[in-house]
N, CA, C and O of each residue as an XYZ file, in Angstrom:
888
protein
N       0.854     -1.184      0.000
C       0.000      0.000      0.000
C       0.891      1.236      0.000
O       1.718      1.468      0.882
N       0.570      2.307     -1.460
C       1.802      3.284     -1.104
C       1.789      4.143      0.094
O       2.795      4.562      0.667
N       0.345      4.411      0.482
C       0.522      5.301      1.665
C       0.617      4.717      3.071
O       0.297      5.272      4.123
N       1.061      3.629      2.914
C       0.954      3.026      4.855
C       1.635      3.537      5.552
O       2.751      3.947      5.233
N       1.066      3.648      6.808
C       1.915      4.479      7.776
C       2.605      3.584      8.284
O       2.250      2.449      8.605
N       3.917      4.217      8.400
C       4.735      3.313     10.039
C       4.910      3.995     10.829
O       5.134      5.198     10.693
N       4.836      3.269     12.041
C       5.003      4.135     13.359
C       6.568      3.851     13.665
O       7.165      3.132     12.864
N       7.267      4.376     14.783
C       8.497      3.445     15.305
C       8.550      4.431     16.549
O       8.574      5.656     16.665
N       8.556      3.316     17.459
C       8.948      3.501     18.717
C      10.094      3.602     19.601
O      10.812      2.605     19.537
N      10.466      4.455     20.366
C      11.403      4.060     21.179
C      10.975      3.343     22.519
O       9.843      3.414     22.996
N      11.853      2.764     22.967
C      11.839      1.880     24.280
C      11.738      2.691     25.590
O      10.718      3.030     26.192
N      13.214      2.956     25.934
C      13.073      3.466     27.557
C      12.309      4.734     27.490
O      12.382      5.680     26.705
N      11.488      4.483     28.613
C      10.600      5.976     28.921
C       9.501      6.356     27.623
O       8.973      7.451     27.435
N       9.312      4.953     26.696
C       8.307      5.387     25.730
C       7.041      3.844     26.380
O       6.008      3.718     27.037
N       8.002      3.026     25.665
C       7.338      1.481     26.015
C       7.310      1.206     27.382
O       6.196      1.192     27.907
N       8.335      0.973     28.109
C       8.392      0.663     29.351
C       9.609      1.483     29.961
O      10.568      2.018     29.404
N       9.167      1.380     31.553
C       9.399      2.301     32.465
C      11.277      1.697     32.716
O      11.497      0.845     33.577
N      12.309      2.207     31.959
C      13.844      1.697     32.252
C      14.336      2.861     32.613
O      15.096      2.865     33.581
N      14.171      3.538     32.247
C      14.664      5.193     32.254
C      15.526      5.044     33.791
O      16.746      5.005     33.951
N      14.479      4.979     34.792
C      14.911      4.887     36.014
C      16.513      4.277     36.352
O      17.424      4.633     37.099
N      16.315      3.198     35.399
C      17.229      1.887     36.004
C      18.547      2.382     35.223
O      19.702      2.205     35.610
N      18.207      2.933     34.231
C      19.825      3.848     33.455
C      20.172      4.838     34.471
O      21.399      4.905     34.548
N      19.588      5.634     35.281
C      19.638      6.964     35.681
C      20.458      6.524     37.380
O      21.353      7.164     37.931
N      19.625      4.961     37.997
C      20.636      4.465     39.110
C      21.906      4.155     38.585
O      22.635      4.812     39.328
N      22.588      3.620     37.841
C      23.365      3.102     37.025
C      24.392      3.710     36.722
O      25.531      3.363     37.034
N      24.043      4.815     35.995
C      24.576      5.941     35.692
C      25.645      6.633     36.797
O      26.847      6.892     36.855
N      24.127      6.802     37.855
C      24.659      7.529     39.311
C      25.781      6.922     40.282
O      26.645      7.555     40.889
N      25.587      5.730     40.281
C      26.646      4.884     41.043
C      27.541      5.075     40.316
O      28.217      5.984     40.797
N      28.097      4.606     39.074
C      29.519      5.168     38.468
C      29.676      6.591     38.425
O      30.875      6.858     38.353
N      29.070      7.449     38.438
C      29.447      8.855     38.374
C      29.863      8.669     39.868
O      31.078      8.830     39.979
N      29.357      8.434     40.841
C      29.825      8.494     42.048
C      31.215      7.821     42.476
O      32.061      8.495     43.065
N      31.437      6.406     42.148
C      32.546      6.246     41.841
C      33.496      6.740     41.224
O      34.587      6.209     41.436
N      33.459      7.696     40.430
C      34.196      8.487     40.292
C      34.825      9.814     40.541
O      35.839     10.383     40.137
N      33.430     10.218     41.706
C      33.553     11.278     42.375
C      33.624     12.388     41.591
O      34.469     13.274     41.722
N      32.616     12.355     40.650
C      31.901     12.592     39.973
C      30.284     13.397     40.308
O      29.510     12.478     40.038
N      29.763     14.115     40.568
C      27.958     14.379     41.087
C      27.268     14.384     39.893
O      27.679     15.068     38.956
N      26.144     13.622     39.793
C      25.079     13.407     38.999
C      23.906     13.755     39.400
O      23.387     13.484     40.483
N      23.220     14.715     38.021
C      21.579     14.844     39.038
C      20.669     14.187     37.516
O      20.953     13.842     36.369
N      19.669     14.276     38.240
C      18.693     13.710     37.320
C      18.111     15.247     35.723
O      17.254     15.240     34.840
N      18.579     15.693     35.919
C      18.763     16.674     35.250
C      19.847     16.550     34.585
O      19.771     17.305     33.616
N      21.112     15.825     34.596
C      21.999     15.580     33.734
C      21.458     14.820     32.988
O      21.430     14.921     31.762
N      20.921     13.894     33.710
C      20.605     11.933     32.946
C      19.675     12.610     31.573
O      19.735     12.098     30.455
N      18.971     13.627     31.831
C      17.991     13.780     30.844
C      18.756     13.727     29.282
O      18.343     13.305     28.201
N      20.139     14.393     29.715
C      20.698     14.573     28.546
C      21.670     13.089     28.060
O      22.469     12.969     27.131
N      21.332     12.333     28.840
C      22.002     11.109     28.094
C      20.760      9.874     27.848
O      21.049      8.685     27.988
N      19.372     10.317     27.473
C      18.420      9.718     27.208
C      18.445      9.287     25.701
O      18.219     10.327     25.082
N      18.593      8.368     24.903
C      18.849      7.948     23.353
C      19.944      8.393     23.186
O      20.152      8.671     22.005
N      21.097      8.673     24.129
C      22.552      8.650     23.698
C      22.995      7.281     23.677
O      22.234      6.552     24.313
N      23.965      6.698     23.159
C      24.777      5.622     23.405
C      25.591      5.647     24.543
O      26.106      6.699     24.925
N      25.791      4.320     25.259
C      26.287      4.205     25.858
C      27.773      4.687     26.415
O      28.185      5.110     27.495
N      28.232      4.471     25.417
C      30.027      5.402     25.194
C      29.794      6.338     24.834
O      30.992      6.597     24.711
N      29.171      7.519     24.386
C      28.961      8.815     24.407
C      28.707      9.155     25.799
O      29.389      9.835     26.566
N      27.664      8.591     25.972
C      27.128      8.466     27.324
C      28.112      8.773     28.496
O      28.040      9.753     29.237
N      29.030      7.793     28.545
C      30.529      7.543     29.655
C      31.581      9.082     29.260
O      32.466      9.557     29.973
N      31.151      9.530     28.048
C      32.210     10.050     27.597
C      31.765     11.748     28.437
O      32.474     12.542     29.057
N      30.043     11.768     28.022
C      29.743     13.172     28.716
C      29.902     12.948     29.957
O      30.666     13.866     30.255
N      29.657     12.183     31.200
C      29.856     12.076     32.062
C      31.217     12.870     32.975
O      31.247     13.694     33.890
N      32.693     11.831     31.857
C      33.590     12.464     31.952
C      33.555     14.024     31.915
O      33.541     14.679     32.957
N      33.545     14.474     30.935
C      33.649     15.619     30.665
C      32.834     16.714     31.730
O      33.358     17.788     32.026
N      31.474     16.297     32.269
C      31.400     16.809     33.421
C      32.347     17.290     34.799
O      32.528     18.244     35.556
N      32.757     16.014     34.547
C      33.509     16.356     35.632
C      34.899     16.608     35.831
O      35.482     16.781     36.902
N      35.520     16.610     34.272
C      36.717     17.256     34.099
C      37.603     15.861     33.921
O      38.758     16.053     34.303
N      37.406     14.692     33.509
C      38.218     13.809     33.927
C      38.925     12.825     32.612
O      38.434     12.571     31.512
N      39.837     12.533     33.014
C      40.219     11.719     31.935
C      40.715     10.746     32.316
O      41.586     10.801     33.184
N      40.104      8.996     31.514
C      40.575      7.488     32.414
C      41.735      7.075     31.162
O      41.972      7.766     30.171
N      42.352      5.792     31.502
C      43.087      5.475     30.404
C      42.043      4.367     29.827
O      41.163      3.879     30.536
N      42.221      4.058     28.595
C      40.936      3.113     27.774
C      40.346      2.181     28.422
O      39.122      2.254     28.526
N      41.038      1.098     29.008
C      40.799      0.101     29.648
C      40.034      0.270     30.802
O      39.035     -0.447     30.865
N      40.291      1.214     31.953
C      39.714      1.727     32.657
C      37.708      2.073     31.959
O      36.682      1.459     32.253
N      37.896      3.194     31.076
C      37.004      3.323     30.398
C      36.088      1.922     30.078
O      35.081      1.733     30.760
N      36.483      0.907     28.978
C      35.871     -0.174     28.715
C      35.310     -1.241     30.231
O      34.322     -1.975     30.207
N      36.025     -1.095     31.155
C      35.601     -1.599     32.214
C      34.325     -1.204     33.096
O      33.350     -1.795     33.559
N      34.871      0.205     33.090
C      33.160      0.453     33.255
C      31.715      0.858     32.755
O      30.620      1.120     33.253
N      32.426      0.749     31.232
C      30.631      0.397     30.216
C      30.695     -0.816     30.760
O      29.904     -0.710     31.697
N      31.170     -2.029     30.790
C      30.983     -3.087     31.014
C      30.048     -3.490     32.489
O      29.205     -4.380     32.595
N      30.497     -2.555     33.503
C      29.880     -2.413     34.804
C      28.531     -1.706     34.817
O      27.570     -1.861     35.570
N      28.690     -0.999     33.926
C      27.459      0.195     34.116
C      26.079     -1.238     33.723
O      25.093     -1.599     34.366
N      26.628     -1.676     32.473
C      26.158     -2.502     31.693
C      25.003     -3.588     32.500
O      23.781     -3.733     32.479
N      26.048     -4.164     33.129
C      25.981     -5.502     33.863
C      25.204     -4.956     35.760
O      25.004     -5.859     36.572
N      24.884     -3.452     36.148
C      24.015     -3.333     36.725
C      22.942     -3.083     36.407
O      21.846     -3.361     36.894
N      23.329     -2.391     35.332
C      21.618     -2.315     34.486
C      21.080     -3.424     34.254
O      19.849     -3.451     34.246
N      21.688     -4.428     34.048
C      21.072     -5.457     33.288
C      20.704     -6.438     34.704
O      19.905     -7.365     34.575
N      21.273     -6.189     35.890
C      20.715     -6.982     37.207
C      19.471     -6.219     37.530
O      18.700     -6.902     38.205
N      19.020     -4.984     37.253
C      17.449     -4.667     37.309
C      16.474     -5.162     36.631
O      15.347     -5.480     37.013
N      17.131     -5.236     35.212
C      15.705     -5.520     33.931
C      15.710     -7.149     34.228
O      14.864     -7.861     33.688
N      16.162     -7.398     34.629
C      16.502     -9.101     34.772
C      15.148     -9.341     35.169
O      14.501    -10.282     34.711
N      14.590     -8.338     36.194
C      13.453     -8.826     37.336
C      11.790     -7.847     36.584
O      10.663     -7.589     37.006
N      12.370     -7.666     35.645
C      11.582     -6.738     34.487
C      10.184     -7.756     34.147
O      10.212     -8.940     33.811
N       8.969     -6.872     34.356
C       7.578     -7.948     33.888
C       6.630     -7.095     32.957
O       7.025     -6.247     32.157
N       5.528     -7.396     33.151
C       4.612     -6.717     32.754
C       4.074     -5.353     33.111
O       3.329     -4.611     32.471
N       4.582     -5.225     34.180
C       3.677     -3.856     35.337
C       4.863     -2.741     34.801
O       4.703     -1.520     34.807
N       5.896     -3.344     34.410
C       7.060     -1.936     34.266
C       6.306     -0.912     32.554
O       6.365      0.287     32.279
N       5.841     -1.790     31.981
C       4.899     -1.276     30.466
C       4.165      0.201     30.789
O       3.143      0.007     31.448
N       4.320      1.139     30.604
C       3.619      2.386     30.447
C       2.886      2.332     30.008
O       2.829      1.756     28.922
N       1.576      3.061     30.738
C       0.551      3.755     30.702
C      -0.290      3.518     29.087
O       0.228      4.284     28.274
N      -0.933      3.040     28.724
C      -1.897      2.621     27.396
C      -0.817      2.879     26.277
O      -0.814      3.707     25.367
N       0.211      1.794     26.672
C       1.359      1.878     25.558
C       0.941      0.813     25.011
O       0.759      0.954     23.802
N       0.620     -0.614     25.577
C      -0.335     -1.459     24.604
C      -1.028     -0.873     23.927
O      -0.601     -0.570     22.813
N      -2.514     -0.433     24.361
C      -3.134      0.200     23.650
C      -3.130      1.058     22.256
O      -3.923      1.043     21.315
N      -2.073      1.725     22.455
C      -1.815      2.276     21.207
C      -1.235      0.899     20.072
O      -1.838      0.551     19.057
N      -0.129      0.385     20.510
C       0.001     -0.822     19.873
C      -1.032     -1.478     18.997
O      -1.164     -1.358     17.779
N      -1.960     -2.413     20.105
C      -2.780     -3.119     19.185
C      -3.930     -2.251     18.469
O      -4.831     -2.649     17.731
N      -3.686     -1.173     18.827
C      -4.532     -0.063     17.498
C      -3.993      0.233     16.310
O      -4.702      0.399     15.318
N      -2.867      0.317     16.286
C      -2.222      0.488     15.198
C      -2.027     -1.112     14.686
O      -2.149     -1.074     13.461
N      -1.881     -1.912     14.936
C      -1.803     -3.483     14.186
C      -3.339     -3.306     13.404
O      -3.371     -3.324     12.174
N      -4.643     -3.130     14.228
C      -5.974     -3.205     13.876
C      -6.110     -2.241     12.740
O      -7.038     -2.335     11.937
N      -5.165     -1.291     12.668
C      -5.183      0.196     11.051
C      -4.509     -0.647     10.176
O      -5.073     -0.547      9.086
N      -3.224     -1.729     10.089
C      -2.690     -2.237      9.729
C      -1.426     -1.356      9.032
O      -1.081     -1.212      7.859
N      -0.888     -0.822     10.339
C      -0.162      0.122      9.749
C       1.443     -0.508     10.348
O       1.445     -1.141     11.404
N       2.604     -0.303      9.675
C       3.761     -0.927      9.625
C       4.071     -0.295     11.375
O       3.595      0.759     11.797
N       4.891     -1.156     12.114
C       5.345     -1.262     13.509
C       6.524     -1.274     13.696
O       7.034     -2.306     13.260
N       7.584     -0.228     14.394
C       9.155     -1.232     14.875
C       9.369     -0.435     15.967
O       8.608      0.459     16.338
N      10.606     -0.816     16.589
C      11.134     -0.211     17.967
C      12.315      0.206     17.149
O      12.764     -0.654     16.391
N      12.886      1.358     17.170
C      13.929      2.139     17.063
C      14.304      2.448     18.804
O      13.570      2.901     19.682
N      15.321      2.131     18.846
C      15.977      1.984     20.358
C      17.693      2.362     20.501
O      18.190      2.031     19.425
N      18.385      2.725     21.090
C      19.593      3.210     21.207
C      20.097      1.648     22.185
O      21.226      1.159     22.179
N      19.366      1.332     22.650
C      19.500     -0.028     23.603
C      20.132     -1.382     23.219
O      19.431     -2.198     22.621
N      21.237     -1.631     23.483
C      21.339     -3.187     23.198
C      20.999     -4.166     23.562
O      21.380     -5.289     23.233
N      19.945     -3.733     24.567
C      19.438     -4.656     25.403
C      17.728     -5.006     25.157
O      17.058     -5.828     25.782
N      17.320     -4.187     24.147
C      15.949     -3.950     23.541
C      15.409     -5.466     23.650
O      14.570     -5.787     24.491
N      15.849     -6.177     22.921
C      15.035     -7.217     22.537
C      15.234     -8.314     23.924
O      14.796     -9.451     23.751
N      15.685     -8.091     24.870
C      15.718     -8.720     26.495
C      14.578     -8.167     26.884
O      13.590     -8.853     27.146
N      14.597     -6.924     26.960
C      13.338     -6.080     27.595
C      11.946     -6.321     27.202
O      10.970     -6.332     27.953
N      11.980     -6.571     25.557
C      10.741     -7.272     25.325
C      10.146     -8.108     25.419
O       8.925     -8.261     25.429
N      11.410     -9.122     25.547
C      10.776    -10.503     26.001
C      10.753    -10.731     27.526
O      10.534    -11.822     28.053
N      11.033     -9.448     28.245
C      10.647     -9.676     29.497
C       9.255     -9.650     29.819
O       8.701    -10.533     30.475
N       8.475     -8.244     29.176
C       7.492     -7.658     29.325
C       6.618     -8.340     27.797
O       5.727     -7.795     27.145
N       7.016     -9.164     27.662
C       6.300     -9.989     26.613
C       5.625     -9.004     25.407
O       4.406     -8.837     25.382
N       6.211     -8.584     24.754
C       6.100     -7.442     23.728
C       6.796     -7.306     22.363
O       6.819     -6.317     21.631
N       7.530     -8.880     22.121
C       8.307     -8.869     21.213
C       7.516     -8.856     19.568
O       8.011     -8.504     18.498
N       5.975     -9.436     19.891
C       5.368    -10.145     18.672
C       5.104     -8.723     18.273
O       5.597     -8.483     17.171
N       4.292     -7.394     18.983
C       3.846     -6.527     18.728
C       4.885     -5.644     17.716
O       4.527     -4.715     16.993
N       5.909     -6.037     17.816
C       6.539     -5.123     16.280
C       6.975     -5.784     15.159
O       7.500     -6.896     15.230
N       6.827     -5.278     14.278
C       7.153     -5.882     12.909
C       8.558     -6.261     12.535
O       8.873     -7.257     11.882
N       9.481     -5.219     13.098
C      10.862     -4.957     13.054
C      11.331     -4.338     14.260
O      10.633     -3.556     14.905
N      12.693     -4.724     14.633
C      13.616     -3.982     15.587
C      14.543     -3.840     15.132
O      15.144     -4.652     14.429
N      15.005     -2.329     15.557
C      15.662     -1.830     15.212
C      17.024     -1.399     16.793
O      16.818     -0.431     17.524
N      17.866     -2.036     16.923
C      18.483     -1.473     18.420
C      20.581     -0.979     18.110
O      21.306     -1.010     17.116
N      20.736     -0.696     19.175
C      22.184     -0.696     19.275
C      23.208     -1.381     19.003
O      24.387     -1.165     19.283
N      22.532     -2.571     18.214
C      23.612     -3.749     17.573
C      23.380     -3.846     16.502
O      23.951     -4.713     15.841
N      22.239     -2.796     15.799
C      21.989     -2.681     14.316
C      22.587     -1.547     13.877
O      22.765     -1.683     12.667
N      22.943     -0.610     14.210
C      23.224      0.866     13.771
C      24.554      1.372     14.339
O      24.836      0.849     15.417
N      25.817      2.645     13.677
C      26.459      2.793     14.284
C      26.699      4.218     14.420
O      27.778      4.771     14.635
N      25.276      4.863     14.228
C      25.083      6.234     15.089
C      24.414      6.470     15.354
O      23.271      6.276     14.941
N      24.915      7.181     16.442
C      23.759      7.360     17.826
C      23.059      8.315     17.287
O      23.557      9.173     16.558
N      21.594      8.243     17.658
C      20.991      9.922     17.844
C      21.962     10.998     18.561
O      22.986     10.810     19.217
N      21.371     12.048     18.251
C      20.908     12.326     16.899
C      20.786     11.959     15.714
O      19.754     11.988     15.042
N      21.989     11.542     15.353
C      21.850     10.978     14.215
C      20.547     10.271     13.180
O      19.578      9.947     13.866
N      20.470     10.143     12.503
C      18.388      9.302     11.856
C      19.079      8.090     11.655
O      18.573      7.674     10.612
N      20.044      7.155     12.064
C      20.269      6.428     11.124
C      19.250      4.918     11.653
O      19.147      4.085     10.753
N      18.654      4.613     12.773
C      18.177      4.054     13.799
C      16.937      4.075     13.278
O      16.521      2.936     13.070
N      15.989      5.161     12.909
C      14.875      6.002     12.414
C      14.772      5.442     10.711
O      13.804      4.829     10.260
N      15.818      5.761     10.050
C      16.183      5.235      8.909
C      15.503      3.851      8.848
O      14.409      3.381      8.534
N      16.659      3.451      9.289
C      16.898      1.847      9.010
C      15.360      1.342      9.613
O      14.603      0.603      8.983
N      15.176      1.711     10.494
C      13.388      1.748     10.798
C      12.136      1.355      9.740
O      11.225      0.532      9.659
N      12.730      2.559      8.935
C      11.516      2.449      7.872
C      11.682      1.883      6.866
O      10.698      1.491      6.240
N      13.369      1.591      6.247
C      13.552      0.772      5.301
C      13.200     -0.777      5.443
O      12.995     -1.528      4.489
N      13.169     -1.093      6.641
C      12.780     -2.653      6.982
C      11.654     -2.589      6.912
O      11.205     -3.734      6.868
N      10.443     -1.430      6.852
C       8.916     -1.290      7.348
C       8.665     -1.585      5.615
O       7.755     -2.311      5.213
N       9.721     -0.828      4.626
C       9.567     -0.826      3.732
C       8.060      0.547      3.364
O       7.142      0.703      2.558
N       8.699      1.293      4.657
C       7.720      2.262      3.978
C       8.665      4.116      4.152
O       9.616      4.307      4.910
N       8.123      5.046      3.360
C       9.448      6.053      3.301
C       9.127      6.704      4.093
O       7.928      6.818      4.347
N      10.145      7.421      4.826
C      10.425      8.062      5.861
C       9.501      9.283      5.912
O       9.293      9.809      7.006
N       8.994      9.717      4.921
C       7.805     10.978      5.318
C       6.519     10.734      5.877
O       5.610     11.407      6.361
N       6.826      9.207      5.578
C       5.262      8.259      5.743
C       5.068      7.347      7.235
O       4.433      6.370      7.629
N       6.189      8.490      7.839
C       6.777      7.490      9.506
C       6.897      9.169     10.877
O       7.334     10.291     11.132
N       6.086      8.000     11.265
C       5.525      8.562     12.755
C       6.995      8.248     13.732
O       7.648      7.368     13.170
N       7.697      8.751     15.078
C       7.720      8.486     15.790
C       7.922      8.866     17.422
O       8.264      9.980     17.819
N       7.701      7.963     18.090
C       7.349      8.061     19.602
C       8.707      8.141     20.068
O       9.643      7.423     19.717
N       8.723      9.373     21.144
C      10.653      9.762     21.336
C      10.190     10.317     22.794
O       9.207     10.998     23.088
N      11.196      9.814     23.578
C      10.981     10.347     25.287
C      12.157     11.693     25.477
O      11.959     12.745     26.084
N      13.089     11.375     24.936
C      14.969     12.174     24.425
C      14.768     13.296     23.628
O      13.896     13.420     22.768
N      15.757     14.247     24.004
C      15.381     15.721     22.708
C      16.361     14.961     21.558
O      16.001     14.946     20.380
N      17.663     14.312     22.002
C      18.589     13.396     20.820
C      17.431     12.674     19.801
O      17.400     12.844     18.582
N      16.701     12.021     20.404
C      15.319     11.186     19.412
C      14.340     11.693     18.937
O      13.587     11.016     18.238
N      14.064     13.185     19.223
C      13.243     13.820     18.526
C      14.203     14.913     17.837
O      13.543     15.901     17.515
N      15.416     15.012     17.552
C      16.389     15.936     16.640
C      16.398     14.784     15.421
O      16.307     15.082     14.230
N      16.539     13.243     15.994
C      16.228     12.385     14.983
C      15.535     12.540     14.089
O      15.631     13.020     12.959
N      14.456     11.877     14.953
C      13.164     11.857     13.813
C      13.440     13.275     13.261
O      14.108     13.311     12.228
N      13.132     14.154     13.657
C      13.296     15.574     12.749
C      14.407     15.373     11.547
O      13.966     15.399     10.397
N      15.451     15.226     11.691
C      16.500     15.207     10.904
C      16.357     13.762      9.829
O      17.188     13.569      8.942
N      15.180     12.817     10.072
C      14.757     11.843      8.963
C      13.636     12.213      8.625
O      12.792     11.329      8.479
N      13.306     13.409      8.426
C      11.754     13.639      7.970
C      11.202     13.092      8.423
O      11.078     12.075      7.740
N      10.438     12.991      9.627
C       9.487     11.566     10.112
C       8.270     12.893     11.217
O       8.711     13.712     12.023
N       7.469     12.781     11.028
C       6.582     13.287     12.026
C       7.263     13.057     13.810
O       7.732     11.934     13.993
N       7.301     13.692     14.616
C       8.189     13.573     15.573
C       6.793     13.845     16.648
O       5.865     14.619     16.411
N       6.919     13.160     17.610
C       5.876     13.042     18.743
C       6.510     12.646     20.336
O       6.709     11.460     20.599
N       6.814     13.752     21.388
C       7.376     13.555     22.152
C       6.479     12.920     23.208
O       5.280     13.175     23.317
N       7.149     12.087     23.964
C       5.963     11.463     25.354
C       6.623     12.045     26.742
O       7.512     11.449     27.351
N       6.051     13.306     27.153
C       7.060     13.395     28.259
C       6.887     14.935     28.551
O       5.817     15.440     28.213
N       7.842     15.725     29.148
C       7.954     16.821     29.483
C       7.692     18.089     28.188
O       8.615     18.282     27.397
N       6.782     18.658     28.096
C       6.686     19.664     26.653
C       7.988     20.926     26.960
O       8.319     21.632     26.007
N       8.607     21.112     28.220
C       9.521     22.318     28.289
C      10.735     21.535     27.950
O      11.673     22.309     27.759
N      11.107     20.148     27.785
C      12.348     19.520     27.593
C      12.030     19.095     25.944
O      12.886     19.304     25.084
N      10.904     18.572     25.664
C      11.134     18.106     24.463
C      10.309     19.050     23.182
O      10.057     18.500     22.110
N      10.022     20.160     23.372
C       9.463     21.841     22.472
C       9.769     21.184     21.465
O       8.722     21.128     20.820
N      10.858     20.435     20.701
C      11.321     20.710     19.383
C      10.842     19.252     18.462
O      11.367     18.750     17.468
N       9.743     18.877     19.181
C       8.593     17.369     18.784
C       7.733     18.363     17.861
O       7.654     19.590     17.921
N       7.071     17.391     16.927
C       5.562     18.362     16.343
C       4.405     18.416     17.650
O       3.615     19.333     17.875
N       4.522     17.543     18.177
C       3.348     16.955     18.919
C       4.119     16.696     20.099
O       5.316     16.553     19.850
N       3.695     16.555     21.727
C       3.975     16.497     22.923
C       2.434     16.088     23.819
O       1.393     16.729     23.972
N       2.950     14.490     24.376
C       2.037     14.338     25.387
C       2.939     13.838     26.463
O       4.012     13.278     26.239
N       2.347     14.119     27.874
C       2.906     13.362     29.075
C       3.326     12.168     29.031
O       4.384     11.713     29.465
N       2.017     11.373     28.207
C       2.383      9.875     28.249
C       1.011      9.465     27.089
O       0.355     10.291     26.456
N       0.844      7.934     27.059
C       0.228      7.777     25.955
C      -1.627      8.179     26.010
O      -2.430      8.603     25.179
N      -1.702      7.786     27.410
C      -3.303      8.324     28.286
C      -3.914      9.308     27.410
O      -5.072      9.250     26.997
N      -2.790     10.506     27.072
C      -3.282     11.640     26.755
C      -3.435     11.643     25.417
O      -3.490     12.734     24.848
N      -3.524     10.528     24.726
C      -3.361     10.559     23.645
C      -4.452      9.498     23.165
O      -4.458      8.294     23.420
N      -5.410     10.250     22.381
C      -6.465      9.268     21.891
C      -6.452      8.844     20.782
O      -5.649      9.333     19.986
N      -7.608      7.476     20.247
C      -7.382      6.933     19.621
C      -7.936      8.253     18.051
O      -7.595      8.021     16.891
N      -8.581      9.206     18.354
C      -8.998      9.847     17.202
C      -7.848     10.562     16.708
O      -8.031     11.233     15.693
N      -6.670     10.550     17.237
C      -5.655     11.979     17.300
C      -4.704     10.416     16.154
O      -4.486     10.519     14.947
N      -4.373      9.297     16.935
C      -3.926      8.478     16.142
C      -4.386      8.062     14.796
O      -3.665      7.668     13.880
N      -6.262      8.258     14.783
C      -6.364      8.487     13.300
C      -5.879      9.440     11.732
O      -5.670      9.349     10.523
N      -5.923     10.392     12.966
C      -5.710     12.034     12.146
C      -4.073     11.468     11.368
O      -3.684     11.640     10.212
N      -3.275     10.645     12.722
C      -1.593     10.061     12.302
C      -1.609      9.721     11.199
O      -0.727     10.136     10.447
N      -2.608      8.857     10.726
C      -2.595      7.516     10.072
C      -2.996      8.017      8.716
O      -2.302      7.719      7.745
N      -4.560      9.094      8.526
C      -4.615      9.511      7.481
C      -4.547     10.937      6.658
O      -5.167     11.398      5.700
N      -3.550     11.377      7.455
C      -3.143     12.969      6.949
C      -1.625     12.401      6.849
O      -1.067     11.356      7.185
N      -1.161     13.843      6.099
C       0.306     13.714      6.042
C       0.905     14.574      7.157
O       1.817     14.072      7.814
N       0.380     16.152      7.522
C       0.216     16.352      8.644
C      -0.628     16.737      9.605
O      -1.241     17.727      9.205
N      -1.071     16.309     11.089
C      -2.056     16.579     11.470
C      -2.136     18.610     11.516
O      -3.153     19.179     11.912
């Protein structure tokens, strides 16, 4: 169908509630390094990569490790994050984020997760959410980070539908400079004074009805 829509989603802080579990994570190695972290930093390493990620950190705080050092603790940061999602279910899923899901399968409109995460497809099959996309797209497919579109891209080329014809759901101002920078309709879920530079801004998906998702599906813009 030439005009099908695809949607593409991001994961933490869109689908389910991880955000948190990066932001403890985060904080304990910044602290180890004696380092201060506030949650007001973390915002800015939301759809960054991981080693960008380590790298602003540094630079906060003025510091410089030798490599190895460095690789040791993505590896740590890694491996506490990943002792939270471990215990990851159903209840961590945000707010009528199904919902929107199996509405859009019922339009029959193309589905994927665009994610900065290498850990995406763990998370889904924690929270049992893997069938609901058509394609994934994560951090072991792509090798730039948002900003960058290339995540967004590769998104829609697997949807097999073109990028003007693609919606997506972004919690990060990095993931909504994305989508912007791939032509894609850009829709922030989250704070409207952090993420202004979305077409569209809701708290979360609640606020977002199923008529507003029609308008998505059959305009080019609402």
């Amino acid at each position: 169908m030439m005009n099908k829509k695809g949607f593409i989603f991001d994961l933490d802080g869109v689908i389910v509630d991880t955000a948190k579990y990066h932001y403890l994570a985060w904080k304990n190695l910044a602290e180890e390094l004696g380092i201060s972290f506030s949650e007001i930093q973390n915002e800015q390493l939301k759809g960054v990569s991981r080693i960008r990620s380590l790298e602003k950190i540094l630079e906060w705080g003025n510091l410089e490790i030798p490599q190895d050092k460095f690789d040791k603790l993505l590896v740590e940061k890694n491996e506490e994050y990943l002792s939270y999602i471990n215990n990851m279910n159903q209840n961590e899923i945000l707010p009528d984020a199904v919902r929107v899901l199996e509405y859009l399968k019922t339009q029959n409109c193309g589905i994927a997760l665009g994610s900065a995460s290498k850990n995406a497809r763990i998370i889904l099959d924690k929270v049992n959410l893997r069938e609901h996309f058509e394609t994934i797209i994560d951090g072991t497919d792509v090798t730039k980070a948002k900003p960058d579109p290339e995540v967004f891209i590769k998104g829609a080329e697997r949807l097999n539908i073109a990028p003007e014809h693609c919606v997506v759901f972004e919690d990060s101002v990095a993931g909504i400079q994305a989508a912007n920078a791939a032509g894609m309709v850009s829709i922030g879920i989250g704070d409207s004074a952090i993420l202004y530079e979305a077409d569209y801004v809701f708290e979360n998906f609640k606020e977002m009805d199923n008529q507003f998702i029609n308008q998505l599906i059959t305009t080019e813009k609402v």
